[in-house]
Short mmCIF file of the C-alpha atoms (twelve columns), coordinates in Angstrom:
data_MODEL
# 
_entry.id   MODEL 
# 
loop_
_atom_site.group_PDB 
_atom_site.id 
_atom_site.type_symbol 
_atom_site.label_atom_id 
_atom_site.label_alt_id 
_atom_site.label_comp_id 
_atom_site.label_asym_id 
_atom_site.label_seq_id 
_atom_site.Cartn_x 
_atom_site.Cartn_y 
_atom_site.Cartn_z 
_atom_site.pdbx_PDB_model_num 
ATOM 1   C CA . UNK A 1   6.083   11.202  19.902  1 
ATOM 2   C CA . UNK A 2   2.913   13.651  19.946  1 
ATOM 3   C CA . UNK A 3   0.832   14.773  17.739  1 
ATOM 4   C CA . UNK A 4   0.207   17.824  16.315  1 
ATOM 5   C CA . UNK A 5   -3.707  18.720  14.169  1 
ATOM 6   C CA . UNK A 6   -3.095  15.741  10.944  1 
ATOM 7   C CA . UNK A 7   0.758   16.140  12.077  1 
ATOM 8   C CA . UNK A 8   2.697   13.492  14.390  1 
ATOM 9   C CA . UNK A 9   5.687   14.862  15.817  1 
ATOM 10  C CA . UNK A 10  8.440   12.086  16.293  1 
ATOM 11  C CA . UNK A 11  11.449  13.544  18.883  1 
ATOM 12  C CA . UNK A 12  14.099  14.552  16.413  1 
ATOM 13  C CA . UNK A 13  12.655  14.213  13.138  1 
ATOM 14  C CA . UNK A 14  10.703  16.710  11.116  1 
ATOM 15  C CA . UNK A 15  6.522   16.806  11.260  1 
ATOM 16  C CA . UNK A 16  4.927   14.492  8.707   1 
ATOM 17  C CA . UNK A 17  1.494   14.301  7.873   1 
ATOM 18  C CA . UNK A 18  -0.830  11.660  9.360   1 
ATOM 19  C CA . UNK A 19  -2.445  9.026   6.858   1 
ATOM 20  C CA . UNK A 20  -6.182  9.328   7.147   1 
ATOM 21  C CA . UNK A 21  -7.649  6.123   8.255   1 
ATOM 22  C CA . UNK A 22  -11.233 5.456   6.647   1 
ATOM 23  C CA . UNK A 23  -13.396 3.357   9.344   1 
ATOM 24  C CA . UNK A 24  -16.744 2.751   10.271  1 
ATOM 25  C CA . UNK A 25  -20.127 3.602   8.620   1 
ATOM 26  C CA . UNK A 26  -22.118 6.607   8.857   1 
ATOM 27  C CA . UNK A 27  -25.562 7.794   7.893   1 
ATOM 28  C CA . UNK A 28  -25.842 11.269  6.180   1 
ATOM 29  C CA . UNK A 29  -28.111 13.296  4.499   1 
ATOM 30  C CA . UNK A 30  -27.694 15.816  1.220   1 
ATOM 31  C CA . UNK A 31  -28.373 19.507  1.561   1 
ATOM 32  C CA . UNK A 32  -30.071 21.728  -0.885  1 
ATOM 33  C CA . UNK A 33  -26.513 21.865  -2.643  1 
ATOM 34  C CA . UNK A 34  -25.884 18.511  -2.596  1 
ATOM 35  C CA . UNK A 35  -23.045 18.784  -0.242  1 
ATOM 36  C CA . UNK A 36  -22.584 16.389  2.497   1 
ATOM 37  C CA . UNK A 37  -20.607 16.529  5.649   1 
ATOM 38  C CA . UNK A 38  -17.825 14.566  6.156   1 
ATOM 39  C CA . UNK A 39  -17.513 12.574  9.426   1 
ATOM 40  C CA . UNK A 40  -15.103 14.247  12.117  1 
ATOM 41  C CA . UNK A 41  -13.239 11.259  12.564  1 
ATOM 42  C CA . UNK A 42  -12.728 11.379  8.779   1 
ATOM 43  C CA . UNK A 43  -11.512 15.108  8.936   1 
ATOM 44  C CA . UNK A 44  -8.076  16.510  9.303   1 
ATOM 45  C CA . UNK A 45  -5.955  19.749  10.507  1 
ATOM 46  C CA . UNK A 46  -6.282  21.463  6.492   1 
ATOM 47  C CA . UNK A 47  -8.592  19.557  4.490   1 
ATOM 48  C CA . UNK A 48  -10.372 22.611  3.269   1 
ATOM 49  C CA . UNK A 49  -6.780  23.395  1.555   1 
ATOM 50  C CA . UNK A 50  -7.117  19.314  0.162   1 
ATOM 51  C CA . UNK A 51  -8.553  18.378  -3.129  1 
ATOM 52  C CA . UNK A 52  -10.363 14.975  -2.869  1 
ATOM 53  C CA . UNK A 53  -11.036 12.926  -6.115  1 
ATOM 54  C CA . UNK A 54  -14.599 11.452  -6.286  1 
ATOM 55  C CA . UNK A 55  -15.618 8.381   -9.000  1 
ATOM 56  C CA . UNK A 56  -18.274 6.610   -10.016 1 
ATOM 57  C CA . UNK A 57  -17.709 3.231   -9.029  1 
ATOM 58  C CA . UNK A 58  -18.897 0.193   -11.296 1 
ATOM 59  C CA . UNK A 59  -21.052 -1.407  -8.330  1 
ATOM 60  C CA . UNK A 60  -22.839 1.899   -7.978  1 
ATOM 61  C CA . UNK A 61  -21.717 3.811   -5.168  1 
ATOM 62  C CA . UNK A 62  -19.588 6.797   -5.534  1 
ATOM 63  C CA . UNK A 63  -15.736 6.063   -4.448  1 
ATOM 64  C CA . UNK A 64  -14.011 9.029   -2.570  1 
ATOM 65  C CA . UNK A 65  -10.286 9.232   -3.194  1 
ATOM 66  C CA . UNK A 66  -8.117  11.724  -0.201  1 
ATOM 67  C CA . UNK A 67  -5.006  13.189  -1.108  1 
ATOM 68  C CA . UNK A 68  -2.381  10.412  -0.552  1 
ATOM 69  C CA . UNK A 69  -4.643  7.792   -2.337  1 
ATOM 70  C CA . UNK A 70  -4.485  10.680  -5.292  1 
ATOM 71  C CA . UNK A 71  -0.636  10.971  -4.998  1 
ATOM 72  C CA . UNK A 72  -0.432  7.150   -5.463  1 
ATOM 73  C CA . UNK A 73  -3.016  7.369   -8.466  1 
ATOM 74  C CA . UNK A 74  -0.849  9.879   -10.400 1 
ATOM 75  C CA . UNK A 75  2.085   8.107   -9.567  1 
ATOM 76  C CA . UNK A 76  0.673   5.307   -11.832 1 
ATOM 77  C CA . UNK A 77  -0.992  7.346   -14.401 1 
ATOM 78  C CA . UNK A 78  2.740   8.980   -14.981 1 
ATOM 79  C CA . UNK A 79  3.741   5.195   -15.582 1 
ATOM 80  C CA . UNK A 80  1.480   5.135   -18.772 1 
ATOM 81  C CA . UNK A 81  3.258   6.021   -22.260 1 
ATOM 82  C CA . UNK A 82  1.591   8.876   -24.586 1 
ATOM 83  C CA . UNK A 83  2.262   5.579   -26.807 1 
ATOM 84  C CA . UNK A 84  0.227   2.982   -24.943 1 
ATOM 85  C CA . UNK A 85  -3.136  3.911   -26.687 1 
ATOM 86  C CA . UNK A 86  -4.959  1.645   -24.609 1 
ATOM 87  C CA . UNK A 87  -3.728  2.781   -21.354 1 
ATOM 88  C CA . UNK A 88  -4.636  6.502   -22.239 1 
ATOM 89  C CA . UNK A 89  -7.669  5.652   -23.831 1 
ATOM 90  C CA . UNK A 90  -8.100  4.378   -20.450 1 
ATOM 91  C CA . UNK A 91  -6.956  7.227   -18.772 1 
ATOM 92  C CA . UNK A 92  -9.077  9.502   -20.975 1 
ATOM 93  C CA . UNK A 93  -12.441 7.656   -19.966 1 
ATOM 94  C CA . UNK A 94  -11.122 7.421   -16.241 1 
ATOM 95  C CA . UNK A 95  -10.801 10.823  -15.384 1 
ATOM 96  C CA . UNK A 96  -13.644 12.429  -17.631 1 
ATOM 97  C CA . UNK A 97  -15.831 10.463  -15.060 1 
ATOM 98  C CA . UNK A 98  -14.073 12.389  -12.052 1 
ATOM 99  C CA . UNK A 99  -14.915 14.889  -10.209 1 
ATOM 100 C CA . UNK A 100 -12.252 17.098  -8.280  1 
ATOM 101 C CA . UNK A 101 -13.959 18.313  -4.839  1 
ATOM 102 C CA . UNK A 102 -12.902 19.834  -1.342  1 
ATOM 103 C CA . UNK A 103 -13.556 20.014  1.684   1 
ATOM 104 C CA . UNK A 104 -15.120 23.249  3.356   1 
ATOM 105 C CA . UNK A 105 -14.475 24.495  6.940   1 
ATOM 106 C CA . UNK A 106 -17.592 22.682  8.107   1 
ATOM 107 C CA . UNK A 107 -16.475 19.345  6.772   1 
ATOM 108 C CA . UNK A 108 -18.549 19.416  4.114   1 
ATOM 109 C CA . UNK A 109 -17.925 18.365  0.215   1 
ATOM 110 C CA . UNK A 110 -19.982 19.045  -2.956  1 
ATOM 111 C CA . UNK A 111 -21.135 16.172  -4.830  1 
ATOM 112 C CA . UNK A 112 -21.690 16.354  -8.851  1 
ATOM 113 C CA . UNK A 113 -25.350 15.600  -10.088 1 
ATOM 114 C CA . UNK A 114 -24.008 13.412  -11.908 1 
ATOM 115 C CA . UNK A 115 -22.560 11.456  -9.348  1 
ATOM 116 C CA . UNK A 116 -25.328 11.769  -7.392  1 
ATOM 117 C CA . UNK A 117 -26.972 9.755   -10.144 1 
ATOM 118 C CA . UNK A 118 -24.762 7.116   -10.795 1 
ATOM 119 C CA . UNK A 119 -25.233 6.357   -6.969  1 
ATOM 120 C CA . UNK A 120 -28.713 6.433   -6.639  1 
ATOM 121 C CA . UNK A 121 -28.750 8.680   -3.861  1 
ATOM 122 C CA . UNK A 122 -31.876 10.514  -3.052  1 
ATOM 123 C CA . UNK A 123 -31.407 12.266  -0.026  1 
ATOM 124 C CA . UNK A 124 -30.007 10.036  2.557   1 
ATOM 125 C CA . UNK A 125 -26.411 8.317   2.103   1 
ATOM 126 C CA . UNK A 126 -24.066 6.136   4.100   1 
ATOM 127 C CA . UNK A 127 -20.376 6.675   4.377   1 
ATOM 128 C CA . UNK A 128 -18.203 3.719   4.536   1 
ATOM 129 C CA . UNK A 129 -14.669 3.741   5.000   1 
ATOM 130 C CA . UNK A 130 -12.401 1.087   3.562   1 
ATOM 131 C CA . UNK A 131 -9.625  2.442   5.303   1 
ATOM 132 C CA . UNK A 132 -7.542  4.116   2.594   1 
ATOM 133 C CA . UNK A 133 -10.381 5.847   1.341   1 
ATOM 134 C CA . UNK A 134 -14.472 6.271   1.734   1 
ATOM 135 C CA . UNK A 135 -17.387 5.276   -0.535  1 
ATOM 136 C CA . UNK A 136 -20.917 7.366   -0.514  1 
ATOM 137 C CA . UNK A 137 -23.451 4.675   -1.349  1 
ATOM 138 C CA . UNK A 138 -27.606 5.151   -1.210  1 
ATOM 139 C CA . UNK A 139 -29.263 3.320   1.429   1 
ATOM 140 C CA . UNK A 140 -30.653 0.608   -0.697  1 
ATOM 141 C CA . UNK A 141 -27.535 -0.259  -2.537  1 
ATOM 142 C CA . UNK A 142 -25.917 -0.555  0.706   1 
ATOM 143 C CA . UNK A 143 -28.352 -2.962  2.149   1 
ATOM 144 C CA . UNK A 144 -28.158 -4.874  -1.139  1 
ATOM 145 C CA . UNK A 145 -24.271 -5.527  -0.119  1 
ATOM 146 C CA . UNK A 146 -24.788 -6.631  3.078   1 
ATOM 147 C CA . UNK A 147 -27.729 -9.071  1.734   1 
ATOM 148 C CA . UNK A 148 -25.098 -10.254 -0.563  1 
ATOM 149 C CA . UNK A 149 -22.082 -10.805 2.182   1 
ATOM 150 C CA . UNK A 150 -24.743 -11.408 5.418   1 
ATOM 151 C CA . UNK A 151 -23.727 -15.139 5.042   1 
ATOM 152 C CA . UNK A 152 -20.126 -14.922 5.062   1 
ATOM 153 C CA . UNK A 153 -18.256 -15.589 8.241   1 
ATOM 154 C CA . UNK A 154 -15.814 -12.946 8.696   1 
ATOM 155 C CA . UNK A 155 -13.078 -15.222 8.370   1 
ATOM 156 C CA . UNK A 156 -14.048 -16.203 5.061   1 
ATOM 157 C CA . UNK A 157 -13.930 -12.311 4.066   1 
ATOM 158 C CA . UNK A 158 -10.439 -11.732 5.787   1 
ATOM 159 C CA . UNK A 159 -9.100  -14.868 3.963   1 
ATOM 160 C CA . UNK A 160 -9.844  -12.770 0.713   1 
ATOM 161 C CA . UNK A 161 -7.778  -10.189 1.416   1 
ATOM 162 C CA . UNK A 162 -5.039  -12.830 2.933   1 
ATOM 163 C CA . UNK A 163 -5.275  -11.249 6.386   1 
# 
């Protein structure tokens, strides 16, 4: 097995793409455009060819959705009936809140104002991956959390996710 820019190569079978694995924590800062570069270790072979799906998340951060967490998104939104009211009124509010970005050749994506807002970002943001995908928080809202969690043993917080 090898691996090949986001490809790995398994002897015999054909190429599939790697799954991104969001890790870690990162401090960043906004440019002038309010674009913000995305970590390396976050970046793949062809992500300037990527759309990425960016929300505003009820606890105030923004919440950064990469392509396969998008496949598995409309995968469920193609579940919901044109009859279900409720499920495309929920659809309807959903997506008017999102944002469709990519991914430039410097790593770099372009964050909506309004976005921006919801998060309370300034200047400075940390990125924090949850493995499957990434949230942009401001500094202060991401202190707040780990005030909130700070007296949590971790294996109290891997017993919530029945780990």
């Amino acid at each position: 097995m090898g691996r090949f820019g986001n490809l790995i190569v398994k002897k015999g079978k054909m190429p599939s793409p790697a799954k991104p694995l969001y890790v870690g924590s990162f401090r960043h800062n906004l440019d002038g455009k309010n674009r913000l570069t995305i970590p390396s270790k976050w970046r793949f072979a062809g992500d300037e060819k990527d759309a990425y799906l960016a929300l505003p998340h009820p606890s105030g951060y923004i919440v950064v959705l990469p392509p396969p967490e998008i496949e598995r998104l409309q995968e469920k939104v193609m579940e919901v009936k044109l009859s279900d009211k409720g499920g495309q009124d929920f659809i309807n509010k959903f997506f008017a809140a999102a944002h469709s970005l990519g991914c430039d050749k410097q790593g770099r994506i372009g964050l909506a104002e309004e976005l921006i807002n919801h998060a309370g970002i300034e200047k400075e943001c940390r990125l924090v991956g949850t493995m499957t995908k990434f949230g942009i928080w401001s500094p202060g809202r991401w202190e707040d959390l780990n005030a909130r969690t700070s007296g949590e043993a971790f294996g109290d917080l891997m017993q919530r996710i029945d780990f």
